[in-house]
Backbone as JSON Lines, residues from 0, in Angstrom:
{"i":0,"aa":"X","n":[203.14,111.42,-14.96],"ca":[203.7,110.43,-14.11],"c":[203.12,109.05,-14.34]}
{"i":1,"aa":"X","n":[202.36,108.64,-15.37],"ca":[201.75,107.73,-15.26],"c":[202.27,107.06,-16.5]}
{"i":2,"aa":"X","n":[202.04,106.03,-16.85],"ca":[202.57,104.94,-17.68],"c":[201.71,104.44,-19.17]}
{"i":3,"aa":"X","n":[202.74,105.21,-19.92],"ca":[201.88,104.9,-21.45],"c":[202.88,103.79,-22.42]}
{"i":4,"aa":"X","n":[201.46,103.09,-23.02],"ca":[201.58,101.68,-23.79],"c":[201.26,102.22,-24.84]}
{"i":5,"aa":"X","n":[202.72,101.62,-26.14],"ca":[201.97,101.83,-27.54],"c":[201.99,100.42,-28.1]}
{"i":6,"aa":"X","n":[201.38,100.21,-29.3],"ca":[201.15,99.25,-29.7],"c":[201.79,98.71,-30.97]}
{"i":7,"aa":"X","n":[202.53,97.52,-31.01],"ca":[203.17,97.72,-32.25],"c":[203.08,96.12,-32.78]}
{"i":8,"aa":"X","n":[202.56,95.31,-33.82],"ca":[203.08,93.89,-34.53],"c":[203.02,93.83,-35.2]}
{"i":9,"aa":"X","n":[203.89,93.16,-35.64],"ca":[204.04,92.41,-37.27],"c":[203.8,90.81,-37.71]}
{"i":10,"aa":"X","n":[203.77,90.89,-38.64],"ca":[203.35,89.31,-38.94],"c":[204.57,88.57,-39.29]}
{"i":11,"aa":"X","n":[205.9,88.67,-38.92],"ca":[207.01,88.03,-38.55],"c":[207.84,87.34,-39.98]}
{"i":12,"aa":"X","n":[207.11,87.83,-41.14],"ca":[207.17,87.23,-42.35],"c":[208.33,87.87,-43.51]}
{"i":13,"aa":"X","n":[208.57,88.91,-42.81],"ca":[209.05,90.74,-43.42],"c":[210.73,90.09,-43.76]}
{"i":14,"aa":"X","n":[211.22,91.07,-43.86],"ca":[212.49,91.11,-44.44],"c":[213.58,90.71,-43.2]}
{"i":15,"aa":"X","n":[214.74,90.8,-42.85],"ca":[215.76,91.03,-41.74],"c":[215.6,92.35,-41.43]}
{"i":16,"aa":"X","n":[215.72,92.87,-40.46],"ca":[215.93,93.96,-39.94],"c":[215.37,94.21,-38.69]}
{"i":17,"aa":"X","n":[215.66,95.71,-38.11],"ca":[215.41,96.0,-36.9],"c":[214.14,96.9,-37.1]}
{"i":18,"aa":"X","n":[213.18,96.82,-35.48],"ca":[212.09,97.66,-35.86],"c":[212.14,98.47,-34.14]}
{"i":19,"aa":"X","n":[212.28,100.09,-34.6],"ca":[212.44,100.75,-33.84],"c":[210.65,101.54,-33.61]}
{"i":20,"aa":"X","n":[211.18,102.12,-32.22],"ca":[209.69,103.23,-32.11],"c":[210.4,104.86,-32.68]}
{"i":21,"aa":"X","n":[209.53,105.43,-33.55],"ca":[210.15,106.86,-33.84],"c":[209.4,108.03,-33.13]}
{"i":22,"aa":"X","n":[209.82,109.11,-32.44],"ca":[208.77,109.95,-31.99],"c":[208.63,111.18,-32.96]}
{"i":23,"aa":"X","n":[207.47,111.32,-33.55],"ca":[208.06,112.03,-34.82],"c":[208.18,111.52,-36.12]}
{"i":24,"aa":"X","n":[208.29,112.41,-36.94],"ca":[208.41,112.04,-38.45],"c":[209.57,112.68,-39.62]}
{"i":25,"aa":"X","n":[210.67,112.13,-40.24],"ca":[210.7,113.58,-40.61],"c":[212.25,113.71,-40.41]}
{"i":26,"aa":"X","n":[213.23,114.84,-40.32],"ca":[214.57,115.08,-39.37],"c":[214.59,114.9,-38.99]}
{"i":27,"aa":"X","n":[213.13,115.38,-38.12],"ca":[213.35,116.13,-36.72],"c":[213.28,114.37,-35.57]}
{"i":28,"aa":"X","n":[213.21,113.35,-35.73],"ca":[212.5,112.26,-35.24],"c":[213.68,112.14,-34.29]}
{"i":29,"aa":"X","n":[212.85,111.61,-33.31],"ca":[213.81,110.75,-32.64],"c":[213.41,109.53,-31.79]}
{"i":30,"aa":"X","n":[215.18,108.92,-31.81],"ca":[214.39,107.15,-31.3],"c":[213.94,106.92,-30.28]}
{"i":31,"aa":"X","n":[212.64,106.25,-29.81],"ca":[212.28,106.61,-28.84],"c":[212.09,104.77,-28.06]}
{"i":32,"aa":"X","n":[212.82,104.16,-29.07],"ca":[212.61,102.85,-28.53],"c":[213.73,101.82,-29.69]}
{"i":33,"aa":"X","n":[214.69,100.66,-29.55],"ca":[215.0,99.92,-30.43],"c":[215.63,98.51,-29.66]}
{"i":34,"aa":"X","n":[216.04,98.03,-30.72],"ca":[216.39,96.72,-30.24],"c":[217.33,96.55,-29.3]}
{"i":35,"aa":"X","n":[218.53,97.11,-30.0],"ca":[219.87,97.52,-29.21],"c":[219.89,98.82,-28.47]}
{"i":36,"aa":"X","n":[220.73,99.01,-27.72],"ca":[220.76,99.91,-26.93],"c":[219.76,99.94,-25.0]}
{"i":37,"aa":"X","n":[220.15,101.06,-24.78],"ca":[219.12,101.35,-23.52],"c":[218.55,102.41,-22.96]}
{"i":38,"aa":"X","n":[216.92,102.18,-22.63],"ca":[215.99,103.11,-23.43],"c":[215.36,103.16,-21.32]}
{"i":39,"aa":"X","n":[215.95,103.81,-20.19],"ca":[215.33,103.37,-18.88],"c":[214.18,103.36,-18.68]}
{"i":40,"aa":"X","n":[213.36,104.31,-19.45],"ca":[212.13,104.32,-19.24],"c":[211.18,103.64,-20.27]}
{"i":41,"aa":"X","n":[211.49,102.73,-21.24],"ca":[211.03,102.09,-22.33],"c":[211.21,100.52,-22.03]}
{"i":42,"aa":"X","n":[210.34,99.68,-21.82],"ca":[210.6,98.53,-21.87],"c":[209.45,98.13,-22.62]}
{"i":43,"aa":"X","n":[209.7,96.7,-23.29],"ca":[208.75,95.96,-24.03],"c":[207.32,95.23,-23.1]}
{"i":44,"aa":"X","n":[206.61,95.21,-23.83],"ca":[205.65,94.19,-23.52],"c":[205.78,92.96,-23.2]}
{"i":45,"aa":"X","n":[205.99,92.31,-24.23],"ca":[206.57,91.01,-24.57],"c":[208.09,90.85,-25.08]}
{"i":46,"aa":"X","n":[208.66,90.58,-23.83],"ca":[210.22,90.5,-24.3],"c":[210.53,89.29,-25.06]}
{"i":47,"aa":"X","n":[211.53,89.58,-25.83],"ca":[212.46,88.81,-26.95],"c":[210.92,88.07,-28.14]}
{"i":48,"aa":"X","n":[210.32,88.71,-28.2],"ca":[209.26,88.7,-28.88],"c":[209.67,88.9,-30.45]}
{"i":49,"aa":"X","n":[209.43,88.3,-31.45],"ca":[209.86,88.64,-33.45],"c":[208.73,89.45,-33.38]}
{"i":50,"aa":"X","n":[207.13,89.45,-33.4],"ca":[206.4,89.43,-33.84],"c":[205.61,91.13,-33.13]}
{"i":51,"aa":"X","n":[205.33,90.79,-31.6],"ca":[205.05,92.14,-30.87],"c":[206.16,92.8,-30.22]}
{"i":52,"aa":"X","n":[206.1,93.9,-31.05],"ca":[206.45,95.15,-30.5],"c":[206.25,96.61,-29.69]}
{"i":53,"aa":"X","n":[205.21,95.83,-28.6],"ca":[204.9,96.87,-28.07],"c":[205.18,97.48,-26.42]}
{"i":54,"aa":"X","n":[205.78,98.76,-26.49],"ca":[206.39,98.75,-25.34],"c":[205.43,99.9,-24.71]}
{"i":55,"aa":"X","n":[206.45,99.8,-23.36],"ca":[205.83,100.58,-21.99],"c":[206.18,101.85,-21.89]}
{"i":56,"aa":"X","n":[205.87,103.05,-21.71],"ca":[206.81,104.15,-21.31],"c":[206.36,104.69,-19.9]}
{"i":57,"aa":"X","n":[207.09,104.62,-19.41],"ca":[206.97,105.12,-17.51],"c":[207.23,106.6,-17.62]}
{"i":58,"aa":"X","n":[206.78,106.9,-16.61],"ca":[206.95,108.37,-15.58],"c":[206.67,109.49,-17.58]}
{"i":59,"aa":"X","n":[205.54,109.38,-17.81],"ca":[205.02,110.61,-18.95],"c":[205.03,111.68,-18.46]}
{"i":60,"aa":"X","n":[205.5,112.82,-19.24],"ca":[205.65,114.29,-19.16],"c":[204.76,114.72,-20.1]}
{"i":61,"aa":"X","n":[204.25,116.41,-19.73],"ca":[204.14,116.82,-20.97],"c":[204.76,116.85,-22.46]}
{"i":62,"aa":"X","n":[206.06,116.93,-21.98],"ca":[206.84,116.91,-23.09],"c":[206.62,115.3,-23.87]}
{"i":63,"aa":"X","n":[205.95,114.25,-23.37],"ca":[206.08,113.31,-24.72],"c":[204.87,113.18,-25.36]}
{"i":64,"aa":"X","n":[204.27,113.9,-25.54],"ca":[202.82,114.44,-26.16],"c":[203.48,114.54,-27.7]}
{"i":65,"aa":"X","n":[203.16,113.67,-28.66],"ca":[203.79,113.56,-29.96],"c":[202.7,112.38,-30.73]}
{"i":66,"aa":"X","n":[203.46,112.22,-32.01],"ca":[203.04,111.3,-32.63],"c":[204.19,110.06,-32.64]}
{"i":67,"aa":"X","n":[203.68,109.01,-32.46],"ca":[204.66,108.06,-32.35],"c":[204.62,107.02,-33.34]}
{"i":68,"aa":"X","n":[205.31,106.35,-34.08],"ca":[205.64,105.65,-35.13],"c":[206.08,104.21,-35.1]}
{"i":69,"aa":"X","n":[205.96,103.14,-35.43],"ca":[206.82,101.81,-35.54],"c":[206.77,101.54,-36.83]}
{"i":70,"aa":"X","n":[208.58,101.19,-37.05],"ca":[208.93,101.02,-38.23],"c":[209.89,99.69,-38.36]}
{"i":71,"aa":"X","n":[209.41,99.53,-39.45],"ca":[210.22,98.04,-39.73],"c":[211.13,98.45,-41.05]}
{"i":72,"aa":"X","n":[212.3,98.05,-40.9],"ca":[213.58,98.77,-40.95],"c":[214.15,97.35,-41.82]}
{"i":73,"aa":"X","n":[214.32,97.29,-43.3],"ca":[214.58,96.39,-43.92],"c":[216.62,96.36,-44.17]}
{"i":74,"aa":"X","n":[217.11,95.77,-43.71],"ca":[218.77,95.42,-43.57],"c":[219.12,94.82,-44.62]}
{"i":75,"aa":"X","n":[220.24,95.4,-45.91],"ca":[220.87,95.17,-46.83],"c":[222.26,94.96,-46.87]}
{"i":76,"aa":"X","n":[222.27,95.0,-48.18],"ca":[224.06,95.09,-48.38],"c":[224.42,97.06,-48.31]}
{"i":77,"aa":"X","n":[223.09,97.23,-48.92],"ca":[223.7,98.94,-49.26],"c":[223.61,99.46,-48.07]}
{"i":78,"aa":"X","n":[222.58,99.19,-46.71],"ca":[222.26,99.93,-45.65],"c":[221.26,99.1,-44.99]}
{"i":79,"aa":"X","n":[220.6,100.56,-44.2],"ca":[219.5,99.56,-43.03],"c":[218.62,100.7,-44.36]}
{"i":80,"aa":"X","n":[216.64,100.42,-44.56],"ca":[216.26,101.34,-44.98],"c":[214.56,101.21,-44.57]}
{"i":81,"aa":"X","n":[213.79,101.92,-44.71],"ca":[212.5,101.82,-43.84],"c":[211.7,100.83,-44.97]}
{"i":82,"aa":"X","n":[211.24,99.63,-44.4],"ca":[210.58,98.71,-44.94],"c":[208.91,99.13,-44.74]}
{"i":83,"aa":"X","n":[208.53,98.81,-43.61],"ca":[206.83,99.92,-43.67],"c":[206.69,100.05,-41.9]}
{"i":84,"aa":"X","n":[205.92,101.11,-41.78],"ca":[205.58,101.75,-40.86],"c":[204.1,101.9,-40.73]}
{"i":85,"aa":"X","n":[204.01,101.92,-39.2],"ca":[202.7,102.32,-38.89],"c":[201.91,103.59,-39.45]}
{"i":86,"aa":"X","n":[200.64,104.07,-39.08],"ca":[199.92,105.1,-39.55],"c":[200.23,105.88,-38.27]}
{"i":87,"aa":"X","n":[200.79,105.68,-37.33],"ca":[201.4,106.72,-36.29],"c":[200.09,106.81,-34.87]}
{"i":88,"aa":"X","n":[200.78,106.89,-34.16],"ca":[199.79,106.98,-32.76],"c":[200.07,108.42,-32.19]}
{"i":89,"aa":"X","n":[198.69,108.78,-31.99],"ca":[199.01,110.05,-31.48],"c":[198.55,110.29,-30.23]}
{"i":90,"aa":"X","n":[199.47,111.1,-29.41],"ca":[199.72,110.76,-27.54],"c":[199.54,112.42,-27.32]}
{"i":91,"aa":"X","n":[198.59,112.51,-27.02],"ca":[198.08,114.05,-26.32],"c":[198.04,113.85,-24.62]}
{"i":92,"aa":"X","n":[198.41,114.84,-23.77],"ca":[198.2,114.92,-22.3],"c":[197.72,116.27,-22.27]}
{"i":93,"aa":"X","n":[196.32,116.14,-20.99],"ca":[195.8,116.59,-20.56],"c":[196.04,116.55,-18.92]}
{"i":94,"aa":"X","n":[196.13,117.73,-18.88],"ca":[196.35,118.11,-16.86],"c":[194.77,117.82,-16.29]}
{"i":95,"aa":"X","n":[194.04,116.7,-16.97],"ca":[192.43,116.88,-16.03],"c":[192.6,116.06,-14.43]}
{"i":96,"aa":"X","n":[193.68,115.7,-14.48],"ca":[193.93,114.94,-13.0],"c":[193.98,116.68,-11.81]}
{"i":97,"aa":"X","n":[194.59,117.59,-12.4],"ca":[194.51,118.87,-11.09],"c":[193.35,119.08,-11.34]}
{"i":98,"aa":"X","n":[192.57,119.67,-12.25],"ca":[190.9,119.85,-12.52],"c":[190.59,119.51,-11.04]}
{"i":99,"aa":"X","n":[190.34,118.63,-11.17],"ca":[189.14,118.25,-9.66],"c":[190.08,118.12,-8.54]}
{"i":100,"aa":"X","n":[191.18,118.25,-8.21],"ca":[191.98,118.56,-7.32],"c":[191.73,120.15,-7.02]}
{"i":101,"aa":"X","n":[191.91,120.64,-7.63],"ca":[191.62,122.02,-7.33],"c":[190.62,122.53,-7.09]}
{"i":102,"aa":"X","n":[189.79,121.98,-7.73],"ca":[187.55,122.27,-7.35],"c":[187.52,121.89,-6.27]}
{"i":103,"aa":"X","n":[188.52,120.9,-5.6],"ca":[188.32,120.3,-4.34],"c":[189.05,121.35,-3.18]}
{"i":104,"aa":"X","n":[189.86,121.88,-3.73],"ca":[190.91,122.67,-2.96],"c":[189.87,124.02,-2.95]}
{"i":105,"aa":"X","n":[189.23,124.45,-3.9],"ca":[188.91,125.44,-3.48],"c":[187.26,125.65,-3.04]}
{"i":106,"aa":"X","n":[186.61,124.45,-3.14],"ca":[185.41,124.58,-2.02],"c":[186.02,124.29,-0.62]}
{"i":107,"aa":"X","n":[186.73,123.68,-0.03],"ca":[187.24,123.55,1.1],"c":[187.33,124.32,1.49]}
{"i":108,"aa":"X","n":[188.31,125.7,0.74],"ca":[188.86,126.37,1.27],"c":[187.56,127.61,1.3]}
{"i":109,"aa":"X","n":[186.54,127.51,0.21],"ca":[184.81,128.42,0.71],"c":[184.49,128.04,1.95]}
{"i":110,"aa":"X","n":[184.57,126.79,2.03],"ca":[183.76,126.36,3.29],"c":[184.51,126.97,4.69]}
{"i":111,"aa":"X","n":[185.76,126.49,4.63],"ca":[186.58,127.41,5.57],"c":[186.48,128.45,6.18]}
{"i":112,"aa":"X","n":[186.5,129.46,4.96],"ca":[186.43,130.82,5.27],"c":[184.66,130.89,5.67]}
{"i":113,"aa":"X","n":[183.92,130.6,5.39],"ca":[182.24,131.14,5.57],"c":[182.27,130.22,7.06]}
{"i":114,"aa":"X","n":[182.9,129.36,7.79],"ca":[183.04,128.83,9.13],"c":[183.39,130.11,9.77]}
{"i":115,"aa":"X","n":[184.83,130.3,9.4],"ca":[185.25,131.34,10.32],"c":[184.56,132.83,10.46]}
{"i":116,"aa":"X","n":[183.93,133.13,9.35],"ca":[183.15,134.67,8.99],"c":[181.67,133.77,10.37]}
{"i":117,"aa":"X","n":[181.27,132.79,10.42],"ca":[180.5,132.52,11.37],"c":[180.77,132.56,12.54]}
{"i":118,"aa":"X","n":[182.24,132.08,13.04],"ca":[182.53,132.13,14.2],"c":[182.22,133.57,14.93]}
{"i":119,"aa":"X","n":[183.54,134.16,13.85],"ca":[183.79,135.43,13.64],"c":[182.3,136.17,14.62]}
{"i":120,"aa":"X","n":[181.07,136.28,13.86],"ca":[180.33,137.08,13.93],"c":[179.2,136.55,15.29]}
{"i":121,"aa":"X","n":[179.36,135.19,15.47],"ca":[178.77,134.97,16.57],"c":[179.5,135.42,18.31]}
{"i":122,"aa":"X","n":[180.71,135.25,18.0],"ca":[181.67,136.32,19.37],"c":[181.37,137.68,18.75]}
{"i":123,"aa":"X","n":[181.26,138.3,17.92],"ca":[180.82,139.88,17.51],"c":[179.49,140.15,19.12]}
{"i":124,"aa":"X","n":[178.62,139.47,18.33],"ca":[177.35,139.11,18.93],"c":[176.95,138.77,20.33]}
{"i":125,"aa":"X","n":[178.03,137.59,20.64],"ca":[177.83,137.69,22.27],"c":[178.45,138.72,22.92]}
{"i":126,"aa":"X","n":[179.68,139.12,22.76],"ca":[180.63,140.49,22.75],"c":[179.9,141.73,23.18]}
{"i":127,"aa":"X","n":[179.01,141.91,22.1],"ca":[178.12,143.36,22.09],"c":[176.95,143.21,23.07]}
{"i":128,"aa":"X","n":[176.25,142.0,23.81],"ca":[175.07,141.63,24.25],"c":[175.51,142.05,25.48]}
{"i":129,"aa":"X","n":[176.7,141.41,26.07],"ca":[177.59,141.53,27.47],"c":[177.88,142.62,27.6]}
{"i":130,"aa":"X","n":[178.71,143.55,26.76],"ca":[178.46,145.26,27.07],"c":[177.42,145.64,27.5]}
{"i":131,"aa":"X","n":[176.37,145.55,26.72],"ca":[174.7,146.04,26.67],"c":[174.24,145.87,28.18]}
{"i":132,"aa":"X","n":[174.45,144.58,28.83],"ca":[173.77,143.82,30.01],"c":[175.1,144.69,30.77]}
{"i":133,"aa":"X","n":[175.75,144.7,30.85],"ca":[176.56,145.52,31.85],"c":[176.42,147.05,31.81]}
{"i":134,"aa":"X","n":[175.85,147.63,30.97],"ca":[176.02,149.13,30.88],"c":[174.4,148.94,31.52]}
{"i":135,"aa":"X","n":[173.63,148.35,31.41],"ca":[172.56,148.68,32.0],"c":[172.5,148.22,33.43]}
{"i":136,"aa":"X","n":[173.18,146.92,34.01],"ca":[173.07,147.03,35.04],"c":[174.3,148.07,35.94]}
{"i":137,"aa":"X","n":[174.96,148.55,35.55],"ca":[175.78,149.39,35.98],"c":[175.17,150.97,35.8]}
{"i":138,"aa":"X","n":[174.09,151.34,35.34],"ca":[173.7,152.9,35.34],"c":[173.43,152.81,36.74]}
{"i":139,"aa":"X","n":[173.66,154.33,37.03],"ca":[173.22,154.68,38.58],"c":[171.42,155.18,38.63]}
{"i":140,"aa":"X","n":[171.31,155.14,40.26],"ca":[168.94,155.65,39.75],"c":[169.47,157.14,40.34]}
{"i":141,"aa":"X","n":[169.09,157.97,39.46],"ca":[168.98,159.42,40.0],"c":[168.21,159.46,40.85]}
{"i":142,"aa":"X","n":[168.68,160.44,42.15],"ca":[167.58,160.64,43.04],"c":[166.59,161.4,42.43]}
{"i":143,"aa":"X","n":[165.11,161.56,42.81],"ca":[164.34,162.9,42.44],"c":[163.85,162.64,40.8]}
{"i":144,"aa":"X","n":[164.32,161.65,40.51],"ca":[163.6,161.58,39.02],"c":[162.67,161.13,39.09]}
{"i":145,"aa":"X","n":[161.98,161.5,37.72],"ca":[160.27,161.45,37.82],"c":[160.57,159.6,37.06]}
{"i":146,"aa":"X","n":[159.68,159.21,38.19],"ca":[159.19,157.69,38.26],"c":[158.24,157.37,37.36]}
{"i":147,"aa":"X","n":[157.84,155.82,36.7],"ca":[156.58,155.61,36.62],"c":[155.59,155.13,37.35]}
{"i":148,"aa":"X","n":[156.08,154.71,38.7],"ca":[155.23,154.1,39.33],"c":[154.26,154.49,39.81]}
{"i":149,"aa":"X","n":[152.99,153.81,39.55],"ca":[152.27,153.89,40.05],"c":[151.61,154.29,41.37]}
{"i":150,"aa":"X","n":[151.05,155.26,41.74],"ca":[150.73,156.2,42.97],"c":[149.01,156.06,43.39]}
{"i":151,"aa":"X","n":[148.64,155.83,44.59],"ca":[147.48,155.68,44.78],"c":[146.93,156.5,45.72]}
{"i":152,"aa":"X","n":[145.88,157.63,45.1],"ca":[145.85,158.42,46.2],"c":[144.41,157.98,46.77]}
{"i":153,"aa":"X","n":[144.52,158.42,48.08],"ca":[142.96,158.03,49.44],"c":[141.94,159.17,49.39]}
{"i":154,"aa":"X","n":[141.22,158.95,49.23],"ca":[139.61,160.5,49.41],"c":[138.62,159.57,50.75]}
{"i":155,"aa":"X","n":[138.95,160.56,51.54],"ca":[137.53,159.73,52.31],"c":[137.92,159.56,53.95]}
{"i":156,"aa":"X","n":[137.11,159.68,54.83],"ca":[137.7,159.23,55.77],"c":[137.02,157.57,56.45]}
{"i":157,"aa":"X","n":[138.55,157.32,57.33],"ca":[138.28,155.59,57.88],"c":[137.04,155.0,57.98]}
{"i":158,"aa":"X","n":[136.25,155.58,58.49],"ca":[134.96,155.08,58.26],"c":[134.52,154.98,57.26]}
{"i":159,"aa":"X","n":[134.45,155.17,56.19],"ca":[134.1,155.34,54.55],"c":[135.34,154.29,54.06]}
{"i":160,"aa":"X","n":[134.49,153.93,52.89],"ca":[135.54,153.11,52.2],"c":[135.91,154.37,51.25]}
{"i":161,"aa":"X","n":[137.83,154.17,51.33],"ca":[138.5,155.35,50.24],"c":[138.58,154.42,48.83]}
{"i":162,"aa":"X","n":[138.41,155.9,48.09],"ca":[138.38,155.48,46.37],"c":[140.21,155.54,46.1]}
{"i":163,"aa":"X","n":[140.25,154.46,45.73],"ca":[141.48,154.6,45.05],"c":[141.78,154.95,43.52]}
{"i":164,"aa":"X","n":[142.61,155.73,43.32],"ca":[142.52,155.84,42.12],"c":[144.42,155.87,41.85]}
{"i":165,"aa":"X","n":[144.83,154.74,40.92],"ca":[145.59,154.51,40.48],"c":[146.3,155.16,39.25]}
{"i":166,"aa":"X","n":[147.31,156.03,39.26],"ca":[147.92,156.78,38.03],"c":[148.72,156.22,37.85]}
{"i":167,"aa":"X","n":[148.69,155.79,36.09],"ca":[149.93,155.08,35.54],"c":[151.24,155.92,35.39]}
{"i":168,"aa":"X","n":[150.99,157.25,35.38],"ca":[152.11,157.71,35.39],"c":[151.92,159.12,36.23]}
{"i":169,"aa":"X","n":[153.35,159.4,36.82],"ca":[153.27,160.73,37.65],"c":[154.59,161.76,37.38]}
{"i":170,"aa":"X","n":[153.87,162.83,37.57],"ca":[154.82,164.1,36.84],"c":[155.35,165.0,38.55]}
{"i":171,"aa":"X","n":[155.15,164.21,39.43],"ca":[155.77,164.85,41.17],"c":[156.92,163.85,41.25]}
{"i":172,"aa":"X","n":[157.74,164.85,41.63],"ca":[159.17,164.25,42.48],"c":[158.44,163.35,43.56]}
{"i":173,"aa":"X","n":[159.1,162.05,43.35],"ca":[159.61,161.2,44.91],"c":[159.31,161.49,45.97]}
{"i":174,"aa":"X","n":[160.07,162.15,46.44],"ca":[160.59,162.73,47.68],"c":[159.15,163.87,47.81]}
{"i":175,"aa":"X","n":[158.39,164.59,46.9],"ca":[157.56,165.3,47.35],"c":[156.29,164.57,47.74]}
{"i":176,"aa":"X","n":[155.64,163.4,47.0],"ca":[155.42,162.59,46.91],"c":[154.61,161.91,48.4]}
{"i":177,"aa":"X","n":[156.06,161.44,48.79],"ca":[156.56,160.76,50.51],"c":[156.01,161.65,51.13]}
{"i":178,"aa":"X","n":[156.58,163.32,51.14],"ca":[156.27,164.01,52.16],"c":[154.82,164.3,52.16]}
{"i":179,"aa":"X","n":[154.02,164.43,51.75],"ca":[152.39,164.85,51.28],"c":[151.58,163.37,51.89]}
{"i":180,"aa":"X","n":[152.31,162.74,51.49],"ca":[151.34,160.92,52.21],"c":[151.51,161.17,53.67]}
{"i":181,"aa":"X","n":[152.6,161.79,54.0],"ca":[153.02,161.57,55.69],"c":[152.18,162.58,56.22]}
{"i":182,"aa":"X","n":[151.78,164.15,55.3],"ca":[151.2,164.96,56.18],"c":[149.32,164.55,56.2]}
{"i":183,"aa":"X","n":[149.14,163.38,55.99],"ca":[147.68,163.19,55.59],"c":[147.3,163.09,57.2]}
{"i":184,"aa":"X","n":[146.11,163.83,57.42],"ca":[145.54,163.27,58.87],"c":[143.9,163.11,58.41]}
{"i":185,"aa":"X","n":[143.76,161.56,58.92],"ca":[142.51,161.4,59.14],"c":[141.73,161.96,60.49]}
{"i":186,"aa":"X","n":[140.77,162.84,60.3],"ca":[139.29,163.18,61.04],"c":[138.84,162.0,61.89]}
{"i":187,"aa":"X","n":[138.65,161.87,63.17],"ca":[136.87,160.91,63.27],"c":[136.34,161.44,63.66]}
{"i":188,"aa":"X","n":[135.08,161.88,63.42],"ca":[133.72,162.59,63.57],"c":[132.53,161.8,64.38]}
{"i":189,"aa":"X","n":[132.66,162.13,65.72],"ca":[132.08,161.54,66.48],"c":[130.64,162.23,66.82]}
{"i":190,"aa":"X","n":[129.15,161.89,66.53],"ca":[127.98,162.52,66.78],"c":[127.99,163.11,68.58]}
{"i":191,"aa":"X","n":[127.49,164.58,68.68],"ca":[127.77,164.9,69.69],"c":[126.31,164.22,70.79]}
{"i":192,"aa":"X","n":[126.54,164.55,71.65],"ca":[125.17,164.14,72.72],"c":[124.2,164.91,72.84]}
{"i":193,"aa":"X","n":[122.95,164.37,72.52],"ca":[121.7,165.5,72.74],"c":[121.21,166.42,73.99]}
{"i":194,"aa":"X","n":[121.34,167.68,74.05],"ca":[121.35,168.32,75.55],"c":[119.86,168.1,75.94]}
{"i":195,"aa":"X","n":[119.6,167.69,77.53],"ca":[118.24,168.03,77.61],"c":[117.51,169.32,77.47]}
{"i":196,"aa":"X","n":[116.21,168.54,77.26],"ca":[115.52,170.1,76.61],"c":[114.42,169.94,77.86]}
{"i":197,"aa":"X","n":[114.25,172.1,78.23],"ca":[113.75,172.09,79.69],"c":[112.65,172.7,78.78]}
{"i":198,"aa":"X","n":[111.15,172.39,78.62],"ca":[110.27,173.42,78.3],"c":[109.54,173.69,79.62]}
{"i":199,"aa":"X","n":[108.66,174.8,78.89],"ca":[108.38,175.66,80.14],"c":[106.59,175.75,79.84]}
{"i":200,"aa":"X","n":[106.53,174.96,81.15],"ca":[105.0,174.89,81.11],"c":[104.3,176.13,81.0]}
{"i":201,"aa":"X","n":[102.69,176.08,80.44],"ca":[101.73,177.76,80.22],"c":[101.71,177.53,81.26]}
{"i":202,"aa":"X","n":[101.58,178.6,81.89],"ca":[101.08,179.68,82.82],"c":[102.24,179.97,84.4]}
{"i":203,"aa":"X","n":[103.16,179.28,83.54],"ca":[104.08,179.53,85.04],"c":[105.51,180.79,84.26]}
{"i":204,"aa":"X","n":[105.95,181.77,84.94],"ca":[106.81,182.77,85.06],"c":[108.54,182.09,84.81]}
């Protein structure tokens, strides 16, 4: 699609005649530029010019990838016949304009996808956490199951300081537990009163 310039002059000194562009060499050639006629996508450089001949070609295809020619075309009585010609220009196209269109198209489209595989996996993640926190606060407490808590049993009575002794873990039901604390009865042990004492004097019956 883009716009190719070939280059063509003469030193204006030459014979009569016309000087065309040839694409090609050979049979097979064809005109790809001349004086007369009309060429839509071929215009000159320098119009009505003797000397430069070099024109424009708009909107390039693959297809005009060739060798291209300017010939100066000497006009007789017998005919028109090729007076001299260029050493030929040669017009290669390369697609490197998609190249980096497409390197561009397809990191975008990496980046894209490794966004969404993120999204993706961070709702995975909160998803599975919210089950988790609901299945645990939703279990029921069995009655009668063995607890870890901590149990402190008393030795001693009120007057005495009791030893506590703290178990990190206990292998008694709950409920048996409760009932055994409730049947505890503390003692007070009160010193009794000294009886008088009658002795019995010597010598009396």
């Amino acid at each position: 699609g883009e716009t190719l310039t070939l280059t063509c002059t003469t030193s204006g000194d030459g014979p009569l005649g016309p000087v065309k562009w040839l694409k090609g060499w050979g049979s097979g050639n064809k005109t790809v530029y001349e004086q007369k006629g009309s060429f839509p996508r071929v215009t000159r450089v320098v119009g009505e010019s003797n000397t430069d001949f070099s024109i424009h070609v708009r909107d390039v295809q693959p297809e005009d990838a060739s060798t291209y020619y300017c010939v100066k075309f000497n006009k007789s009585v017998g005919g028109v016949e090729i007076f001299r010609h260029g050493k030929g220009t040669v017009v290669s196209l390369h697609e490197t304009a998609l190249v980096p269109s497409m390197v561009a198209a397809a990191v975008v489209l990496c980046f894209l996808l490794l966004l969404g595989l993120f999204v993706a996996l961070c709702i995975y993640r909160r998803k599975h956490r919210g089950e988790v926190e609901s299945q645990c606060l939703a279990r029921p407490v069995a009655v009668g199951s063995f607890s870890l808590i901590p149990l402190r049993c008393c030795a001693g009575t009120p007057g005495t300081p009791s030893k506590v002794l703290d178990a990190e873990t206990s292998h008694l039901p709950s409920q048996q537990s409760s009932k055994e604390d409730n049947d505890i009865h503390y003692a007070d042990l009160q010193p009794l009163p000294m009886a008088p004492w009658h002795g019995r004097s010597p010598g009396t019956a």
